[in-house]
C-alpha positions as CSV (number, residue, x, y, z in Angstrom):
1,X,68.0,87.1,115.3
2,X,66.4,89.9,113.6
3,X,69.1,90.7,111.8
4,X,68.0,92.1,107.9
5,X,69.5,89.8,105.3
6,X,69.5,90.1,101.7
7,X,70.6,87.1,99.9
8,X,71.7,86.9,96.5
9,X,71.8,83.7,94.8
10,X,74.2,83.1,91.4
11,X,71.5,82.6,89.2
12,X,67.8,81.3,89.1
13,X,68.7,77.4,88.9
14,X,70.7,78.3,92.2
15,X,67.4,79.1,94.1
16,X,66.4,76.3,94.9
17,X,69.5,75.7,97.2
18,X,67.4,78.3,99.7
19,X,63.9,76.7,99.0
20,X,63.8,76.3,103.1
21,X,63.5,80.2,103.4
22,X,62.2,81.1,100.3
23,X,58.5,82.3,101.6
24,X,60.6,84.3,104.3
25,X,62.9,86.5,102.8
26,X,63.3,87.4,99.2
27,X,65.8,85.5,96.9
28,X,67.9,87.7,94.1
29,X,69.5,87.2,91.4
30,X,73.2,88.4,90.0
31,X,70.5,89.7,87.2
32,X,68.3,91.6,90.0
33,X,72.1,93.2,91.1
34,X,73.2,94.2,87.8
35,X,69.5,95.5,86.9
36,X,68.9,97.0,90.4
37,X,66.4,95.3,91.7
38,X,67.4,94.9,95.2
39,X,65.8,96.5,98.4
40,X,69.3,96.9,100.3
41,X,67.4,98.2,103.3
42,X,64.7,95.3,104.0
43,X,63.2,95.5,107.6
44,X,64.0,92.7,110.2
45,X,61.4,90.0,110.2
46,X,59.6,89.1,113.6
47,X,60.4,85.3,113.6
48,X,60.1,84.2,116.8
49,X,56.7,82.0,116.2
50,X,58.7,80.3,113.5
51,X,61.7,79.6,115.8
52,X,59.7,78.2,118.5
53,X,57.9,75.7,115.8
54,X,61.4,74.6,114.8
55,X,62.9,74.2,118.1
56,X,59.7,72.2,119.0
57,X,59.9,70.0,115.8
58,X,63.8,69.4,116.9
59,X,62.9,68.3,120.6
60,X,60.1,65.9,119.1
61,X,62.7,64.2,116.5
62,X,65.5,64.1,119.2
63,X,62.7,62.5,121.3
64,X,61.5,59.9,118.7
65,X,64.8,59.3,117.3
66,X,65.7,58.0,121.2
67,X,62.6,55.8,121.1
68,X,59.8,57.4,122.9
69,X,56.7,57.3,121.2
70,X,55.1,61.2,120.4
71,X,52.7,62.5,118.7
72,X,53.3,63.4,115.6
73,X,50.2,66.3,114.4
């Protein structure tokens, strides 16, 4: 949506809850906070090619999911 997001997590183990966007945005740490190292001003990311991929990967489960054969590469 292109909104800048800085997400911190409550410690490292808790990381892996975001594993999904982990190569997308960086992940903090209360640590990073209390030793500031956090960019509060990160840019917005241009996401769109990445939205499309998931909103085509939704249609083709929706589509297997109701029976029709697709291809799945």
């Amino acid at each position: 949506m292109g909104i800048p997001v800085v997400l911190i997590a409550k410690n490292q183990e808790n990381i892996n809850r975001f594993s999904a966007i982990k190569g997308i945005i960086p992940i903090y740490t209360y640590d990073d906070l209390k030793n500031n190292r956090i960019n509060f001003n990160p840019k917005s990311l241009n996401i769109e090619d990445l939205k499309q991929y998931m909103l085509q990967n939704l249609k083709l489960s929706i589509l297997k999911k109701m029976g029709e054969k697709i291809d799945e590469n």
